[in-house]
KEKE-3310 file (N, C-alpha, C; in steps of 0.2 Angstrom, whole numbers, plus 5000, padded with zeros to 4 digits):
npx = (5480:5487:5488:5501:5506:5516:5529:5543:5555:5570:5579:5576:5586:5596:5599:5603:5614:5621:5620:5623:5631:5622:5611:5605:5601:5605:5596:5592:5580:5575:5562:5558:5568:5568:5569:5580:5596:5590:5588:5584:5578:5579:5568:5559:5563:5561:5550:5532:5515:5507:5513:5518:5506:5492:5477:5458:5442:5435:5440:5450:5463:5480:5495:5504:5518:5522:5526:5532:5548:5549:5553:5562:5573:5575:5584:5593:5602:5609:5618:5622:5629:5639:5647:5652:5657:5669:5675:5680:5688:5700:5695:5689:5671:5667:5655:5644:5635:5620:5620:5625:5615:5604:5607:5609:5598:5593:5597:5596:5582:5580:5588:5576:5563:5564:5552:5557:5563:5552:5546:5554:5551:5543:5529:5522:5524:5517:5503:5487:5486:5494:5485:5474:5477:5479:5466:5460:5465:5461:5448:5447:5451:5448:5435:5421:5419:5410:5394:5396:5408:5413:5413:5418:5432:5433:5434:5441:5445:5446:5454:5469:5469:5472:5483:5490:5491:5496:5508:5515:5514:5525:5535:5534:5540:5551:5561:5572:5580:5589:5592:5601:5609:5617:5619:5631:5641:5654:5659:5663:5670:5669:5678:5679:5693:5698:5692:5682:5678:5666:5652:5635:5616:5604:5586:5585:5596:5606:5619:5624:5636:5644:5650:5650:5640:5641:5630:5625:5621:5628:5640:5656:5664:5653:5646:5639:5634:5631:5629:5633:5635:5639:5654:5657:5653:5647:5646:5642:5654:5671:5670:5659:5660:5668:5676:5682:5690:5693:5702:5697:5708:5708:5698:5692:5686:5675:5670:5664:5652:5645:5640:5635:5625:5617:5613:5602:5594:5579:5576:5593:5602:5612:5626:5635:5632:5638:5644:5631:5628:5634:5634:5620:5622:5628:5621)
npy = (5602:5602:5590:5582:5578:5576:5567:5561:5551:5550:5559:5579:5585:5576:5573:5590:5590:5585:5593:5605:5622:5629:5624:5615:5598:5586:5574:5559:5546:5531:5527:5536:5537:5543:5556:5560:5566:5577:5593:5597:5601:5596:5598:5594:5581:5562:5558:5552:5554:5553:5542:5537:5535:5528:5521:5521:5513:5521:5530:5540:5547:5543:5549:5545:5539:5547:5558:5552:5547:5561:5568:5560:5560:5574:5574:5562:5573:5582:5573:5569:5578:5581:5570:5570:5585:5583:5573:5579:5587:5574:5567:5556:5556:5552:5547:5551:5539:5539:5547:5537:5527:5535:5535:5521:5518:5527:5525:5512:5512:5521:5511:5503:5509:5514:5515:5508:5497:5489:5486:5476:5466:5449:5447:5461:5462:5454:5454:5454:5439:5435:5440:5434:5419:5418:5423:5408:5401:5406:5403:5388:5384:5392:5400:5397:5412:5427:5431:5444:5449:5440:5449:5460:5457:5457:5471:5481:5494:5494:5483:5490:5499:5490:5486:5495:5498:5487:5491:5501:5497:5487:5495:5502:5494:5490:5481:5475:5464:5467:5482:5476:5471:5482:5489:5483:5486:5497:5512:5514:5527:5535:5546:5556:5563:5571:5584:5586:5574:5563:5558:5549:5549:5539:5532:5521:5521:5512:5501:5489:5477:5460:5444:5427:5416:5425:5435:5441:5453:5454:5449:5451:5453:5460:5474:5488:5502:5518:5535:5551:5563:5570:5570:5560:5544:5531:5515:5502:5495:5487:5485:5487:5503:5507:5517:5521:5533:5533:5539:5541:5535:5528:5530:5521:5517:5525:5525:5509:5512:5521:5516:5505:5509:5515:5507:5498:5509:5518:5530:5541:5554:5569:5578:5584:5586:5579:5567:5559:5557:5551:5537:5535:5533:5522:5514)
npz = (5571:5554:5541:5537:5521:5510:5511:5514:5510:5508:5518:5517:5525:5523:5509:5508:5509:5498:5489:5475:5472:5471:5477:5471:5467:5454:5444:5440:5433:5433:5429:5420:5407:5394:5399:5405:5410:5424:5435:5453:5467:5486:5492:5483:5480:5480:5485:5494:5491:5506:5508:5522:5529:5538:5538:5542:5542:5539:5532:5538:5540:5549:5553:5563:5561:5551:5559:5569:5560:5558:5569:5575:5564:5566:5575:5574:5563:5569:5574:5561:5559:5567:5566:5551:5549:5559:5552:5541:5544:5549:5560:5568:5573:5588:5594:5607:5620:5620:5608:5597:5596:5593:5579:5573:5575:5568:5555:5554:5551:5538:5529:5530:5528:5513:5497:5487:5493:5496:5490:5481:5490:5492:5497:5497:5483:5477:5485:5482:5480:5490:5501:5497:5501:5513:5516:5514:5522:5535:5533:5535:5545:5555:5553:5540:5530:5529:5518:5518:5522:5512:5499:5505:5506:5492:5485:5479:5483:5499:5498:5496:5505:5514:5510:5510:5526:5528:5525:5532:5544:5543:5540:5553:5563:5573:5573:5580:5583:5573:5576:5590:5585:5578:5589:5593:5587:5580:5574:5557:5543:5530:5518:5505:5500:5487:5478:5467:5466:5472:5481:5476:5481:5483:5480:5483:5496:5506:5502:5506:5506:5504:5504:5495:5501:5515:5523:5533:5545:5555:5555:5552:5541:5531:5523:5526:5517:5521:5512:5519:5515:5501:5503:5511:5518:5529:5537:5550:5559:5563:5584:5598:5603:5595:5583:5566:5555:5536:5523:5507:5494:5483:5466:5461:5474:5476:5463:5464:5477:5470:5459:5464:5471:5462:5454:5462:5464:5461:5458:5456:5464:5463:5467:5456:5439:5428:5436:5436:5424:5417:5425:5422:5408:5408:5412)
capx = (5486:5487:5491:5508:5503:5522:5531:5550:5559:5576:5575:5578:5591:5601:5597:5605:5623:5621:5618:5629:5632:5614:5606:5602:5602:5606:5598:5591:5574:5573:5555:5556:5573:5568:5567:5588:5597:5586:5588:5577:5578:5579:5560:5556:5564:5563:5544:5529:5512:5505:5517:5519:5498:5487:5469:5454:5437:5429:5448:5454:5472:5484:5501:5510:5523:5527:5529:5539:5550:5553:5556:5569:5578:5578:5589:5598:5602:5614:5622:5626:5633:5646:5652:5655:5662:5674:5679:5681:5695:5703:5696:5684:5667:5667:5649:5639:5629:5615:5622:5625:5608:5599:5614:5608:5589:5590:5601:5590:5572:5582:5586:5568:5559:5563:5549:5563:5564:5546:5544:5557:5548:5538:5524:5519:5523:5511:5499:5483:5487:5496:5476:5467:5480:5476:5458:5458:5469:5455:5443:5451:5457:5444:5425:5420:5418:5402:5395:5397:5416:5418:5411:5423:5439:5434:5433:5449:5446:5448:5462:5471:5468:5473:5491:5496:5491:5502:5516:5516:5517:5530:5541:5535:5542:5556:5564:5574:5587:5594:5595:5605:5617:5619:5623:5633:5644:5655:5656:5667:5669:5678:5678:5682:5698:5696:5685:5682:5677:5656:5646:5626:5612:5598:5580:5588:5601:5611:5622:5626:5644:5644:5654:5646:5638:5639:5626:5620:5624:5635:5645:5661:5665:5648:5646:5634:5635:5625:5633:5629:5636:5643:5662:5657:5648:5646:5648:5642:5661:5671:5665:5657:5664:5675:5676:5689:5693:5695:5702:5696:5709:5706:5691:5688:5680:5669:5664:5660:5649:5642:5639:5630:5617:5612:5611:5599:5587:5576:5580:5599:5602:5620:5629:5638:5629:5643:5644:5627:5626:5638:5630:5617:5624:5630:5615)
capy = (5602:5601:5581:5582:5573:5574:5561:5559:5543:5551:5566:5583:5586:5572:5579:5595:5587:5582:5598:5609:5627:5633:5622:5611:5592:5583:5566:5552:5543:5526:5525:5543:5538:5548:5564:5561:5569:5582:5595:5598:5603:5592:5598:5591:5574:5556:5557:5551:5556:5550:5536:5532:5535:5521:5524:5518:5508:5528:5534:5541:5547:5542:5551:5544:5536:5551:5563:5550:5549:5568:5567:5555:5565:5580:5570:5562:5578:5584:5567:5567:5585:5578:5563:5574:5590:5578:5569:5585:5590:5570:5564:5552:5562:5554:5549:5548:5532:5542:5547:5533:5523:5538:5536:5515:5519:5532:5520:5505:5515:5523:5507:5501:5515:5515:5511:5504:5490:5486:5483:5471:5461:5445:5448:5467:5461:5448:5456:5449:5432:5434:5440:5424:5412:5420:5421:5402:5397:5407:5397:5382:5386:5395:5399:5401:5419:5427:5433:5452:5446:5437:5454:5467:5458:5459:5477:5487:5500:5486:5478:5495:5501:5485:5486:5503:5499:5482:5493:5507:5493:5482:5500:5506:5486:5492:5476:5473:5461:5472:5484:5475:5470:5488:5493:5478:5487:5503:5516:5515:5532:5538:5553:5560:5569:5573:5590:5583:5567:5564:5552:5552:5548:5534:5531:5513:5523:5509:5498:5482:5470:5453:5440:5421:5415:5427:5440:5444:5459:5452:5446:5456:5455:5463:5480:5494:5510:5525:5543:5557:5569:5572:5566:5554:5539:5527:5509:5498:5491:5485:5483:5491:5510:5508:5521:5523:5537:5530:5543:5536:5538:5526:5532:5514:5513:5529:5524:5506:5512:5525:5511:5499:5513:5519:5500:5496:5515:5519:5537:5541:5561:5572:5588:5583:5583:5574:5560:5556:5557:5546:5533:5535:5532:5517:5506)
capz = (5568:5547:5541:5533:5515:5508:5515:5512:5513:5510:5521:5516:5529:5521:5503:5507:5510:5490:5480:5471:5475:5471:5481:5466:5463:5446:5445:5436:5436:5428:5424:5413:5407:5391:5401:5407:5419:5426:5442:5457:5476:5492:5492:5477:5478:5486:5493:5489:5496:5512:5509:5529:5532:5537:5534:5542:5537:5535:5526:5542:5541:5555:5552:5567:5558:5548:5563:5572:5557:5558:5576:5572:5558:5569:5581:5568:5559:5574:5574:5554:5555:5571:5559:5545:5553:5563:5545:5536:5550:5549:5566:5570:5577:5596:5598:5617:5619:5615:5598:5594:5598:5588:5572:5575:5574:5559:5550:5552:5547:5533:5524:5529:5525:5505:5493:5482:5494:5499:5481:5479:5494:5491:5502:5493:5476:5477:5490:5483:5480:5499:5507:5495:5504:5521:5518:5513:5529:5539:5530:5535:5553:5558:5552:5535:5529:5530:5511:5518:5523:5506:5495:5507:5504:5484:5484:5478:5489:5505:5498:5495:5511:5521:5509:5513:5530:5532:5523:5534:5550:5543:5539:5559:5567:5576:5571:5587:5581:5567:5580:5595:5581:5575:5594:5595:5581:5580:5566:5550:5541:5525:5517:5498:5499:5481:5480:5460:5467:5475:5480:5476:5485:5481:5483:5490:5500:5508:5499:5506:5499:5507:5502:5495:5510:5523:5522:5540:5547:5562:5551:5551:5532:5528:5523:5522:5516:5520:5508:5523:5512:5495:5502:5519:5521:5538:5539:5554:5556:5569:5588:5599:5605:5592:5576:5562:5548:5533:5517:5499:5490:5475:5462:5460:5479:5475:5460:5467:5481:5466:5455:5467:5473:5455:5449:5464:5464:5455:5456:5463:5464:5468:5466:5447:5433:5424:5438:5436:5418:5416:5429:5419:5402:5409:5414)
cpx = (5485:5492:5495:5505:5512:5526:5539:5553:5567:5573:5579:5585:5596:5604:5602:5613:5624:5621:5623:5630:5626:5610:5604:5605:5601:5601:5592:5587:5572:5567:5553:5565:5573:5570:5576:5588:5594:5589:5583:5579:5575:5573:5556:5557:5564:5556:5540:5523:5508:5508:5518:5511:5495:5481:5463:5447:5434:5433:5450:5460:5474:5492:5507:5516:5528:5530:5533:5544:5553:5556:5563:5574:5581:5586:5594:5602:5608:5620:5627:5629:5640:5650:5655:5659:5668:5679:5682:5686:5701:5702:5687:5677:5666:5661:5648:5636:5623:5614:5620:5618:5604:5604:5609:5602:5588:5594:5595:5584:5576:5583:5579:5563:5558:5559:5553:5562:5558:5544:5548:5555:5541:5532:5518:5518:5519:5504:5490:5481:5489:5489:5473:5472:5479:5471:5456:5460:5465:5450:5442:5453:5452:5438:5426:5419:5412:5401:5396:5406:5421:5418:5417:5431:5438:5435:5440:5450:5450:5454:5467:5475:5473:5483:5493:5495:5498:5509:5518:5516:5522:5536:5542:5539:5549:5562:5573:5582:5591:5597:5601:5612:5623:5622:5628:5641:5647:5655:5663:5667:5675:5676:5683:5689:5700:5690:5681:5677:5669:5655:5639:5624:5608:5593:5582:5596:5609:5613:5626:5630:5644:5649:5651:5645:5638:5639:5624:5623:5628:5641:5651:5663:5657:5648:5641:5632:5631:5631:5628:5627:5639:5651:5663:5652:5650:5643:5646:5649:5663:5668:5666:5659:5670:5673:5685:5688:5696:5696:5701:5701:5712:5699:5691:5680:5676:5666:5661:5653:5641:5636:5631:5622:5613:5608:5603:5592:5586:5576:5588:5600:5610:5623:5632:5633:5632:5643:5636:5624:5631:5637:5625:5615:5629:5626:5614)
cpy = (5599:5593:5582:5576:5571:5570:5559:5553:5544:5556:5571:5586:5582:5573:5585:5594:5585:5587:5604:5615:5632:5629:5617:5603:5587:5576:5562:5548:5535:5525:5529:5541:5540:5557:5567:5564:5576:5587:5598:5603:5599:5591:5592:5582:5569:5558:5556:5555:5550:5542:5532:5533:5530:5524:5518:5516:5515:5534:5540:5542:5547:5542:5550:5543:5542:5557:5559:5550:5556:5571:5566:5557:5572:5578:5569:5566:5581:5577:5565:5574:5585:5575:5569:5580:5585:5574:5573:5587:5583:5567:5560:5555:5559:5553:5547:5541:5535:5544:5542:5526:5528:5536:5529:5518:5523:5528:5514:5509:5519:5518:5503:5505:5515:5513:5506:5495:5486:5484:5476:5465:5457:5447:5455:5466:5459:5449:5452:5443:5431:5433:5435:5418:5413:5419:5413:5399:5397:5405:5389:5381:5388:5394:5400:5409:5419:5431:5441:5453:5446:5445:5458:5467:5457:5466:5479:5490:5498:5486:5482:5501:5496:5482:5488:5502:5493:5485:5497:5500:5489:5488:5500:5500:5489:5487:5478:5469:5463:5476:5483:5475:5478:5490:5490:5481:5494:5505:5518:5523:5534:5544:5555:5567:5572:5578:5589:5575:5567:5558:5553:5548:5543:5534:5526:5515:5520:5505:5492:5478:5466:5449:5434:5418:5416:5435:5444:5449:5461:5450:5452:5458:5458:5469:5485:5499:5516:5531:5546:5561:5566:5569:5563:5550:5535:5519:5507:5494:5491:5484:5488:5498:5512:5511:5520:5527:5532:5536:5538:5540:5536:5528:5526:5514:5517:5526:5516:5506:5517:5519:5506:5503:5514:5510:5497:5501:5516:5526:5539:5551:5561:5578:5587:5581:5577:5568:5557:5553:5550:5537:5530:5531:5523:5510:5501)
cpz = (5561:5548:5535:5527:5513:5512:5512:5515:5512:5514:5519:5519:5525:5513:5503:5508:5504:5486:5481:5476:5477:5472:5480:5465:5460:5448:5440:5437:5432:5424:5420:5411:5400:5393:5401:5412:5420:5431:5446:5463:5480:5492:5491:5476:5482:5492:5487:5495:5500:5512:5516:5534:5533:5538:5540:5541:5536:5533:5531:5542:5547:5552:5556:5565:5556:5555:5568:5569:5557:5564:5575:5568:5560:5573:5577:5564:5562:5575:5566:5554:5560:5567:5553:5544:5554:5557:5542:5539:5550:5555:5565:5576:5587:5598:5603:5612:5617:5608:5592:5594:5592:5580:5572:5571:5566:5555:5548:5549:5541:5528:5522:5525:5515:5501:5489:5484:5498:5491:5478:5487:5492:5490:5500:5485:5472:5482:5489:5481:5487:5502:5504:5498:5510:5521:5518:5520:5533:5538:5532:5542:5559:5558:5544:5535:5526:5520:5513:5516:5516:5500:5497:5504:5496:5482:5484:5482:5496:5503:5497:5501:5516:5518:5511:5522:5535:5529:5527:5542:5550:5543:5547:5562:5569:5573:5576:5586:5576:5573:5586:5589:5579:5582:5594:5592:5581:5574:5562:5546:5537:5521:5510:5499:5493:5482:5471:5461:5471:5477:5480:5480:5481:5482:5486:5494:5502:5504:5504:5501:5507:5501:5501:5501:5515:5520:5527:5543:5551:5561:5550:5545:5529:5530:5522:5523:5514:5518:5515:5519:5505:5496:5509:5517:5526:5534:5547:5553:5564:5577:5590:5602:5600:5583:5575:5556:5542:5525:5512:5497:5483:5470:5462:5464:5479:5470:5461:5472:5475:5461:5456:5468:5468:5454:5456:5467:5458:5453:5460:5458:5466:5464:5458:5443:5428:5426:5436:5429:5415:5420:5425:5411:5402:5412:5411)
residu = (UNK:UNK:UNK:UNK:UNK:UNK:UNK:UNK:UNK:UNK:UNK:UNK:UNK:UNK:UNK:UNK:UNK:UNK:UNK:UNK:UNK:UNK:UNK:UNK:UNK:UNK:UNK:UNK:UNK:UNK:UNK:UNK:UNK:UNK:UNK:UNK:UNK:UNK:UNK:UNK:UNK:UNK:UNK:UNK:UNK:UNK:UNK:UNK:UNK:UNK:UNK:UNK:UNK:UNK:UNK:UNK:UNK:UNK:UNK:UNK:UNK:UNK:UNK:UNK:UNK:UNK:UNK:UNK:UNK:UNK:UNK:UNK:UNK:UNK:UNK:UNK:UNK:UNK:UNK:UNK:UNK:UNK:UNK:UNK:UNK:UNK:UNK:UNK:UNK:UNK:UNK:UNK:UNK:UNK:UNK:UNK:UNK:UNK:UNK:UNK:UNK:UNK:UNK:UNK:UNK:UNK:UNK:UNK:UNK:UNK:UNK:UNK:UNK:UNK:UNK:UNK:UNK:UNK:UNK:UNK:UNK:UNK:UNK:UNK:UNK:UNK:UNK:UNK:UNK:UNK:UNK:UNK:UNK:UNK:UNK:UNK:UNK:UNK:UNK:UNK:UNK:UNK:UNK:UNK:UNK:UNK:UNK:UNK:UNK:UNK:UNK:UNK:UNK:UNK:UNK:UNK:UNK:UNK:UNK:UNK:UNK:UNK:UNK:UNK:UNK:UNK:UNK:UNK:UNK:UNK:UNK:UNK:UNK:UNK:UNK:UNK:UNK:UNK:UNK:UNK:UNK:UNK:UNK:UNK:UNK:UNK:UNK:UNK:UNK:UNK:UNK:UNK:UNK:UNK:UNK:UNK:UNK:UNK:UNK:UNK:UNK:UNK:UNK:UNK:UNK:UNK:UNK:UNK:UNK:UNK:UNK:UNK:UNK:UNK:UNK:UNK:UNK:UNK:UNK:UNK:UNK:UNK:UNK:UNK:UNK:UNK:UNK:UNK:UNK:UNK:UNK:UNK:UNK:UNK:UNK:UNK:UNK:UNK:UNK:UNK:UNK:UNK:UNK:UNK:UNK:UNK:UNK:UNK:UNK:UNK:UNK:UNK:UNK:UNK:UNK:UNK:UNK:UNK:UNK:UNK:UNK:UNK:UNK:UNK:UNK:UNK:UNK:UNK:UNK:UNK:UNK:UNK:UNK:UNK:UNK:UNK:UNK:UNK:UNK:UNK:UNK:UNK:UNK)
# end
C-alpha cells in the first residue's frame, strides 16, 4: 500500500463546499502577502507534507494518523451534506446518535489538527528549550545521561524527529473531556440567505467568541464556529438532542465570523474574489 505523503488539514471534501462555479478557490496567504489574492483547487490547498507521519530511529514512516483521519472525513462527509441539504430547504438536518458522535469527533480533530494552532502552542514553539528542561529533570530524578544519550539529543536530526513525533501524538489524543462536552451539547446552524453573501474557510477553521471570563466550552455563552459551506456553519449550542436553524440576515454576523477566521489563519480561502480581497485589504 503507497504512503499517502500529502496530508490535509482542511479536507478536500470540506474545500469543495467553498469554490465558485469552476471549481476554483480565491485566497490569501499571509507569508507571500506580496503575491495577493491568488486561486487554487481543494487539491492544492491547506496540506502540508507528511504533516500527520511519525518516523522512527531508521526514518520509518507510520501513516496511521492520516488514514484514520480520511476514515473520519469519509464519515463525516455524509453528515455535512445532511446539515446543509436540511438548511438549504429551512429545517434542521435530524441527526442519529451516530451522526452525531462522528459530527462531535470530526469537529474536535478539525480545530486540533491545524498547524495554525500547534504553532501558537507553548510547548512546540519552544520545543528545544522544552527537551533541555526534560533532559535536566531526567538528570535530576533519575540517572544521569550517558555521553551517547547526551550527543543524540544534540543532533537536529533527533530533535526533529522526536518533534514531529510529539506533534503527531498530541494532534492523535482523542482528548476525552472536550469530547463528552461536545456530546453533552446539541447543534446550532445558520445559513446565508443572501446568494451575494459567503463565508470562507481558514487554515484555523474554527472560530471561538467567549465573553471575559468564560471560555470553556460547557459554557453556554461560548461559541464556535465551523463554515461547512460557502452559506452554513455549526455551532456546539444548546443541549443535548437539541438543534436549531438559524437565517443570517444581518452582514455584520457574516462578516464577523469572516473577520475573526482571516485575523486568526494564516491562509483563509472562498468562492469571492472580491470578499477575500477585501479581507485582505483589510489586515
Amino acid at each position: 500500500m503507497s504512503v499517502p505523503k500529502r496530508h490535509h488539514y482542511v479536507p478536500q471534501m470540506l474545500l469543495r463546499r467553498f469554490t465558485n462555479a469552476r471549481g476554483k478557490l480565491y485566497f490569501f496567504d499571509k507569508r507571500v502577502p506580496e503575491k495577493g489574492v491568488l486561486t487554487s483547487t481543494p487539491k492544492n490547498l491547506f496540506l502540508e507534507k507528511h504533516l500527520y507521519t511519525r518516523y522512527d530511529e531508521r526514518g520509518t514512516k507510520d501513516v496511521t494518523l492520516e488514514r484514520d483521519f480520511a476514515a473520519l472525513e469519509g464519515k463525516a462527509n455524509q453528515v455535512i451534506e445532511k446539515i446543509v441539504t436540511a438548511a438549504r430547504k429551512g429545517l434542521t438536518p435530524g441527526l442519529t446518535a451516530d451522526e452525531k458522535a462522528t459530527w462531535d469527533q470530526f469537529f474536535y480533530y478539525q480545530w486540533k489538527r491545524a498547524p495554525d494552532l500547534h504553532e501558537k502552542t507553548s510547548v512546540f514553539g519552544d520545543f528545544e528549550n522544552v527537551i533541555q528542561e526534560a533532559l535536566a529533570e531526567f538528570e535530576t530524578t533519575i540517572r544521569p545521561l550517558t555521553d551517547e544519550e547526551r550527543q543524540s539529543m544534540q543532533d537536529r536530526d533527533v530533535l526533529a524527529r522526536i518533534k514531529q513525533n510529539a506533534k503527531v501524538d498530541a494532534v492523535a489524543d482523542p482528548g476525552q473531556e472536550v469530547q463528552d462536552v461536545l456530546g453533552q451539547k446539541g447543534l446550532g446552524v445558520v445559513i446565508i440567505p443572501k446568494p451575494n453573501k459567503s463565508f470562507v474557510i481558514g487554515s484555523l477553521p474554527i472560530v471561538k467568541l467567549t465573553q471575559p471570563g468564560r471560555t470553556h466550552l460547557a459554557d453556554p455563552s461560548v461559541e464556535a464556529w465551523l463554515p461547512i459551506a460557502s452559506d452554513v456553519a455549526v455551532t456546539p449550542a444548546l443541549s443535548r438532542n437539541r438543534e436549531k436553524l438559524v437565517p443570517i440576515n444581518e452582514d455584520r454576523h457574516v462578516r464577523g465570523i469572516n473577520a475573526a477566521i482571516f485575523k486568526q489563519s494564516t491562509t483563509t480561502a472562498g468562492r469571492s474574489q472580491a470578499l477575500i480581497t477585501s479581507l485582505a485589504n483589510r489586515r
